[in-house]
C-alpha positions in Angstrom: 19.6 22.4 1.7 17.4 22.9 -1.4 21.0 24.6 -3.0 22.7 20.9 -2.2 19.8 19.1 -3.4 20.0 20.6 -6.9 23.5 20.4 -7.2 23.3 16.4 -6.8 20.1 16.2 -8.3 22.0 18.1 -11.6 25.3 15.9 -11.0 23.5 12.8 -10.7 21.4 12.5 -13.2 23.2 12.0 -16.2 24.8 8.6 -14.6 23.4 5.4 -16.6 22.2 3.3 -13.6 21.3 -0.7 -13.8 21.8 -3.5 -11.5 25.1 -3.3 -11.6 28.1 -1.1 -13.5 30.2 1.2 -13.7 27.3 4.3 -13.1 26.1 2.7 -10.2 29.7 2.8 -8.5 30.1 6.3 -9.8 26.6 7.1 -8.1 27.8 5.6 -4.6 31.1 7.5 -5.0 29.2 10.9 -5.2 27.0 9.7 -2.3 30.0 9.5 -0.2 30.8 13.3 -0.2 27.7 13.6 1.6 27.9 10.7 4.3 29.9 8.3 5.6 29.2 5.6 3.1 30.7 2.3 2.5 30.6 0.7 -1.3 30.7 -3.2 -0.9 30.7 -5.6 -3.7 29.0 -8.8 -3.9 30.3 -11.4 -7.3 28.2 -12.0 -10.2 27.0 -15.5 -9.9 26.5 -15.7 -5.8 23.4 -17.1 -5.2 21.3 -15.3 -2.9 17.9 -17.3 -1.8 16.1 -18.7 -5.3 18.2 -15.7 -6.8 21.9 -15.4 -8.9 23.3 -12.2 -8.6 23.9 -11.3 -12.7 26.6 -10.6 -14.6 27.8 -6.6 -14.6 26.4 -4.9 -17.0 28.0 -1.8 -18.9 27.5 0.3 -22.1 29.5 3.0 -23.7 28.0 3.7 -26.7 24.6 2.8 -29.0 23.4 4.0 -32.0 21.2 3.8 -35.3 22.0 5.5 -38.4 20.5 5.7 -41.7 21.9 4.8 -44.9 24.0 8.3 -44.6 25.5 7.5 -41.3 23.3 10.1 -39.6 22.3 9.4 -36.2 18.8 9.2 -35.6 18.8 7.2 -32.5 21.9 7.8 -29.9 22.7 6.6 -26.2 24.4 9.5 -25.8 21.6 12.3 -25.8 19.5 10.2 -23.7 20.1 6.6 -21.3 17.1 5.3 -21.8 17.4 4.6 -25.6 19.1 1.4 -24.6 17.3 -1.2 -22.8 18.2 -2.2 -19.6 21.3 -4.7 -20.1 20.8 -5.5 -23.9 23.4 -7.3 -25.2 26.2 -6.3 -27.6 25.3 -6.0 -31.2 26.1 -4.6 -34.3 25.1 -5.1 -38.2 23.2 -3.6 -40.6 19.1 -3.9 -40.7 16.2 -3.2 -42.9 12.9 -1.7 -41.9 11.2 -4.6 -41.8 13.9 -6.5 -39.1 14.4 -3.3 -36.9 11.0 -2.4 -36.4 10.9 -5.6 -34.5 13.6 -4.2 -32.3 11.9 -0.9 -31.3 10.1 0.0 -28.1 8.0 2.9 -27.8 5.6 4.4 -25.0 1.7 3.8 -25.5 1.2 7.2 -22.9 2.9 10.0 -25.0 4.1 10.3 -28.1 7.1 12.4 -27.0 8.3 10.5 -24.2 11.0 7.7 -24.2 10.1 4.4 -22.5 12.0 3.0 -19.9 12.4 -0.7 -20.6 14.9 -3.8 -18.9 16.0 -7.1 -19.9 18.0 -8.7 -16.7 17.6 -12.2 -16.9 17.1 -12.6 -20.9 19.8 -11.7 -23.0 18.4 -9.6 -25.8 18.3 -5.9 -27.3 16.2 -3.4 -28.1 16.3 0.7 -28.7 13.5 2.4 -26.5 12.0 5.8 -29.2 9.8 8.1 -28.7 6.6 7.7 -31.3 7.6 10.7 -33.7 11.3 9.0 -33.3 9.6 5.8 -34.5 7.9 7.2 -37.5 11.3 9.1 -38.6 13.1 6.0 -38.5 10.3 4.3 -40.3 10.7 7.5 -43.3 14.5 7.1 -43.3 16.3 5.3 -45.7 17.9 1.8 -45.1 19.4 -0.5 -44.7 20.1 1.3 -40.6 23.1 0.7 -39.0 23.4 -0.3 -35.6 25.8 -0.4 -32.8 25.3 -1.3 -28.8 28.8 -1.3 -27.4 28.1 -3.0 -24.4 29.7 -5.9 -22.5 28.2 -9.0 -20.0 30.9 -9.9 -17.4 31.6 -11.8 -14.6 32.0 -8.8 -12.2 30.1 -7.6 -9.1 27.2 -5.8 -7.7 27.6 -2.9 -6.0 25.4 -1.4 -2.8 26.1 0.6 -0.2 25.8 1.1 3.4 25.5 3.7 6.1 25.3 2.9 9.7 24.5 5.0 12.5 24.8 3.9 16.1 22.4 5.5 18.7 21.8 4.6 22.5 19.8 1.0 21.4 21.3 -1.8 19.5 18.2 -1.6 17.5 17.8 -0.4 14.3 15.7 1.4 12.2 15.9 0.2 8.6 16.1 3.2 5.6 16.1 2.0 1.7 16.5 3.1 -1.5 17.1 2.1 -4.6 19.8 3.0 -7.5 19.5 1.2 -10.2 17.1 3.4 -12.5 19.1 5.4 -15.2 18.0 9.2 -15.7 14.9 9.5 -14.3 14.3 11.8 -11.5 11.5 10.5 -9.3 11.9 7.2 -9.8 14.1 7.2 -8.1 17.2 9.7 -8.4 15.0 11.8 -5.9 15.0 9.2 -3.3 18.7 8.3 -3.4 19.4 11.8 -2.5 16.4 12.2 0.1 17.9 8.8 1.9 21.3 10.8 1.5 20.3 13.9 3.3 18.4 12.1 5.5 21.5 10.2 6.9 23.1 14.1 7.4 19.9 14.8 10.0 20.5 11.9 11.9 24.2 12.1 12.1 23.5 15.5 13.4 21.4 14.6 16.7 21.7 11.9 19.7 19.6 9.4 19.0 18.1 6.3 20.5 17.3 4.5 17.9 20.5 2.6 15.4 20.2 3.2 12.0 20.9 0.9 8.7 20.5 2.9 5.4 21.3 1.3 2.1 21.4 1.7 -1.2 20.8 -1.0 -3.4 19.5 -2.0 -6.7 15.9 -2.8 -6.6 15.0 -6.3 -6.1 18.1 -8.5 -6.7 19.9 -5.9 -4.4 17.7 -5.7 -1.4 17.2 -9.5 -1.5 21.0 -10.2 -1.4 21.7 -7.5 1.1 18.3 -9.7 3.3 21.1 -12.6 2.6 24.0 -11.5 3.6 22.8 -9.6 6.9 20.5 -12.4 7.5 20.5 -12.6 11.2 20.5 -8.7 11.5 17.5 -8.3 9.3 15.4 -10.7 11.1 15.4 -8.1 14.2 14.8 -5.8 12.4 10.8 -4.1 13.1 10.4 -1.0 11.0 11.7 0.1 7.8 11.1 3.1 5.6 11.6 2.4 2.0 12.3 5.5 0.5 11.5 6.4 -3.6 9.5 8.7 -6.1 9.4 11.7 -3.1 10.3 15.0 -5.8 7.1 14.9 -7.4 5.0 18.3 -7.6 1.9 16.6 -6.7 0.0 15.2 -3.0 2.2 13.1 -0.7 0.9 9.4 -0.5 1.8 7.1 2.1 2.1 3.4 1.3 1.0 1.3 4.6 3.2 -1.5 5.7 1.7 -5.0 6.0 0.3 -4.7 9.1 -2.1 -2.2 9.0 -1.7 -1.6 12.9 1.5 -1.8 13.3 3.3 1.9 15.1 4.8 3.1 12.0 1.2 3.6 10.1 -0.3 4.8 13.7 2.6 7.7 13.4 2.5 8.8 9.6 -1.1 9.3 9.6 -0.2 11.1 13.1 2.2 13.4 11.3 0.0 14.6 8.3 -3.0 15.2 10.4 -0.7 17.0 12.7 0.6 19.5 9.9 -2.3 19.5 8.1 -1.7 18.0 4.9 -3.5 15.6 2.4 -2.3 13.2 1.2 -3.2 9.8 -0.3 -3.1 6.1 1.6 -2.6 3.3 -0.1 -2.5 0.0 1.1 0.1 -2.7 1.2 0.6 -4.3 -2.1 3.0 -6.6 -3.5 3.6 -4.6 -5.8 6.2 -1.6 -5.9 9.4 -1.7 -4.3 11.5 -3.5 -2.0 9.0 -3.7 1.1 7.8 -7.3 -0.7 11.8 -8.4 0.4 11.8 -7.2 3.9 8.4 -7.6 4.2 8.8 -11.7 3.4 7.7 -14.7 5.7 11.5 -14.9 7.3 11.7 -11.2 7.9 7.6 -9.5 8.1 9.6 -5.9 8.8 7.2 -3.9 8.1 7.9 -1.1 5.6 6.4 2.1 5.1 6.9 4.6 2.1 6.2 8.3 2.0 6.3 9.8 -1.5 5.0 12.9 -3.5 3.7 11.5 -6.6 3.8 8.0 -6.2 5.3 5.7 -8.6 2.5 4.5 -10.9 0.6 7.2 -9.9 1.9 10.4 -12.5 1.9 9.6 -16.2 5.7 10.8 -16.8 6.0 7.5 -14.4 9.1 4.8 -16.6 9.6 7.8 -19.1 12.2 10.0 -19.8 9.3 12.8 -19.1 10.5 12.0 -15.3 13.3 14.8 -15.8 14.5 17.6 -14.4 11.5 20.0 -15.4 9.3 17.6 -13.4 11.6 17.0 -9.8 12.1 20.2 -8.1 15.0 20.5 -5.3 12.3 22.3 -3.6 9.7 19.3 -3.9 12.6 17.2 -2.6 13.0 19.4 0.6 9.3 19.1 1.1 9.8 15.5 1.5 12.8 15.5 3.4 11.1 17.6 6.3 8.3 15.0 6.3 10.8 12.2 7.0 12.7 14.1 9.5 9.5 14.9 11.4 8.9 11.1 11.6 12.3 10.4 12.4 11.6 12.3 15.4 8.6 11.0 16.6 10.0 7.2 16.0 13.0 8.6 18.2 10.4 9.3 21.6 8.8 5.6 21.1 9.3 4.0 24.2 9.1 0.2 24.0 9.2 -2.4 26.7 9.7 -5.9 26.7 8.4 -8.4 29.2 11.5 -10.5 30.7 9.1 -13.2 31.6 8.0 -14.0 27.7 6.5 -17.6 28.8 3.7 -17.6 30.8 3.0 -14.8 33.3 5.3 -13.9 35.9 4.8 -14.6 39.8 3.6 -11.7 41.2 3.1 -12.2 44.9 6.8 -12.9 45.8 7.6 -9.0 44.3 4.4 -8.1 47.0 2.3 -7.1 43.3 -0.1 -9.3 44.2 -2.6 -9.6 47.1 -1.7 -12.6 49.8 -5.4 -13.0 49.9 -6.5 -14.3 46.3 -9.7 -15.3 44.8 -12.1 -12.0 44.6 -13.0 -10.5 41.5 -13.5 -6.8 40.7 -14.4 -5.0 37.1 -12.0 -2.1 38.3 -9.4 -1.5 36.0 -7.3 -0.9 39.3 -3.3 -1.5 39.5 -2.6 -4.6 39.4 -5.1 -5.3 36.1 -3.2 -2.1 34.2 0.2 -3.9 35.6 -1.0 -7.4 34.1 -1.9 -6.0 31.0 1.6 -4.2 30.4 3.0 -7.4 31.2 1.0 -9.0 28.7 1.8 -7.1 25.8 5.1 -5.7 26.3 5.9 -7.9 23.5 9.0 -5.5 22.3 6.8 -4.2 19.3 4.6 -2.2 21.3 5.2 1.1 22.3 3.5 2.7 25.5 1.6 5.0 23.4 -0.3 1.8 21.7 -0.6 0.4 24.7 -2.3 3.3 26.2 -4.6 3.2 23.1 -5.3 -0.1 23.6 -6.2 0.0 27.1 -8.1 3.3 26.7 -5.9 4.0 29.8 -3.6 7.6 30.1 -0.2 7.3 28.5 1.0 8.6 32.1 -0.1 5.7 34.1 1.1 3.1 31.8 4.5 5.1 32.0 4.6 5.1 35.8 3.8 1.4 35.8 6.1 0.6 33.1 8.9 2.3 35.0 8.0 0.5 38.5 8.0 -2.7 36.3 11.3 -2.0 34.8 12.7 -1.4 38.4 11.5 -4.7 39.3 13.7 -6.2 36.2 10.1 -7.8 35.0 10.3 -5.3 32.1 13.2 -4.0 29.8 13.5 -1.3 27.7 14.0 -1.5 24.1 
């Protein structure tokens, strides 16, 4: 695996990623020699919620030369010289103008910033701080080019489903619209990737719906378009910055209690690893979409050095001498693990969801009513199970909850499900 893993990692990351382009289509492409994925487009200008899907952004060339026509400053050795969708220029500048236009990193004075400008059409040349101070000792007037081009195109995501024995689904996200940089998030895109090849390879009883979108604009028109589908959808892994050579973190989902936090802290206390939790926040990725009033999926995220967590974090220091295919692997036995304790959840879901069901014409219930006892006997554990076999649950919480062995609530459960008072999920 770890010999796959560098050859995409190595093919991969030379593509110039944004929200949307040519690189991101060539990305997808590459992603489909490894599963069965289908590219869809979606047309600039579709509005998606409060959102318009932007024009298609691509760049072939950018440049600034001194007064001798020697490049100083090209797109070609690195992508993120450019930022992010600036707009097509070209003209000749002094000092004193192009200073104006140059971004640099306040971290390291060797690394090149990664910077964006989606919604504002401008331009700007990301340098590293020596860069900036040659420029500044070159002689002028500096010549610059950005050969790029605003269209009315499309956005491009992918999709990967695989059926298992449930209609219900497991959501699994990435991101691909960050250009050259290999834990955020090159190294999820080909974790979620290899990922997909695990599950494909086993029955399952779980569905699963992995994408591949850009960040933000992508995962909230892909919450748009599968509307319906996303709203019942439970648990989602959102899957980024997992190459790192550092700890693992684990970024909770919204609800602190909810089975997928329960099983992750599970899984590194079982293989006795450290890691770092971190609680739900707003800020990161694209667990804010699903995670939204209309949808509250909640979304977990294992990494190995987190993003904003590791200074070469939005730099061009995020390279290939920092992500390892090996670091990548680690990661990618983590999420499998999970993948198969989320496979043995069993979940149940009361048939009767308003108001309790009648008990005494199934004989459940005694014909002689009106005594009270503190023992937690049958029919308490049976009204219990009843009571929060909400579909969310699995028996395991349940049993938690109750304080009760997993192997009584199962027996119940199943006696329950005979009955048709319960269904499985």
């Amino acid at each position: 695996m770890k010999n796959q893993i560098k050859y995409y990692l190595e093919k991969l990351f030379p593509i110039n990623r944004s929200l949307t382009g040519d690189g991101n289509r060539d990305t997808l492409k590459i992603i489909q020699k490894i599963i069965p994925l289908k590219i869809k487009e979606i047309n600039s200008g579709t509005k998606v919620y409060d959102w318009i899907v932007p024009e298609e952004w691509n760049i072939r060339d950018a440049y600034i030369k001194d007064n001798n026509g020697i490049r100083l400053i090209s797109l070609k050795e690195n992508n993120l010289h450019v930022m992010g969708y600036s707009k097509k220029f070209e003209g000749l500048l002094n000092w004193s103008e192009l200073k104006k236009k140059l971004i640099t990193s306040k971290v390291s004075k060797d690394s090149i910033p990664y910077r964006t400008s989606y919604y504002n059409k401008d331009w700007s040349f990301c340098v590293t701080q020596n860069q900036y101070a040659l420029i500044k000792n070159s002689k002028g007037p500096f010549k610059i080019k950005i050969d790029s081009n605003h269209k009315k195109g499309s956005m491009s995501y992918g999709e990967c489903i695989i059926k298992g024995k449930s209609k219900k689904e497991i959501l699994i996200s990435c991101y691909i619209c960050h250009p050259s940089m290999a834990n955020d998030s090159l190294s999820g895109i080909l974790l979620c990737a290899f990922l997909a090849t695990e599950i494909l390879k086993k029955k399952r009883n779980w569905s699963y719906r992995i994408i591949f979108v850009p960040e933000t604009i992508g995962a909230i028109t892909y919450c748009r378009l599968n509307e319906n589908i996303m709203k019942k959808i439970d648990t989602a892994l959102v899957i980024t910055t997992v190459g790192g050579p550092g700890k693992f973190g684990f970024k909770k989902s919204w609800d602190e209690n909810h089975k997928i936090n329960t099983e992750i802290k599970n899984l590194f206390r079982e293989n006795k690893l450290k890691y770092i939790e971190y609680p739900f926040d707003i800020k990161g990725s694209d667990e804010r979409q699903y995670s939204s009033i209309g949808f509250r999926i909640n979304s977990a995220t294992i990494a190995k050095d987190k993003y904003y967590e590791y200074s070469q974090y939005h730099t061009s220091k995020d390279d290939l001498n920092f992500v390892k295919p090996e670091y990548i692997n680690q990661s990618l036995k983590i999420y499998t693990k999970l993948l198969k304790k989320i496979e043995k959840w069993e979940i149940y879901k009361s048939t009767n969801i308003y108001c309790e069901p009648m008990l005494s014409k199934r004989s459940l219930y005694n014909h002689v009513g009106g005594s009270y006892t503190k023992e937690k006997n049958k029919l308490y554990i049976m009204s219990w199970i009843l009571f929060l076999s909400d579909g969310i649950l699995t028996i395991d919480q349940i049993s938690d909850k109750l304080k009760i062995k997993k192997k009584i609530i199962k027996e119940i459960s199943e006696q329950l499900l005979n009955l048709g008072l319960l269904c499985k999920i």
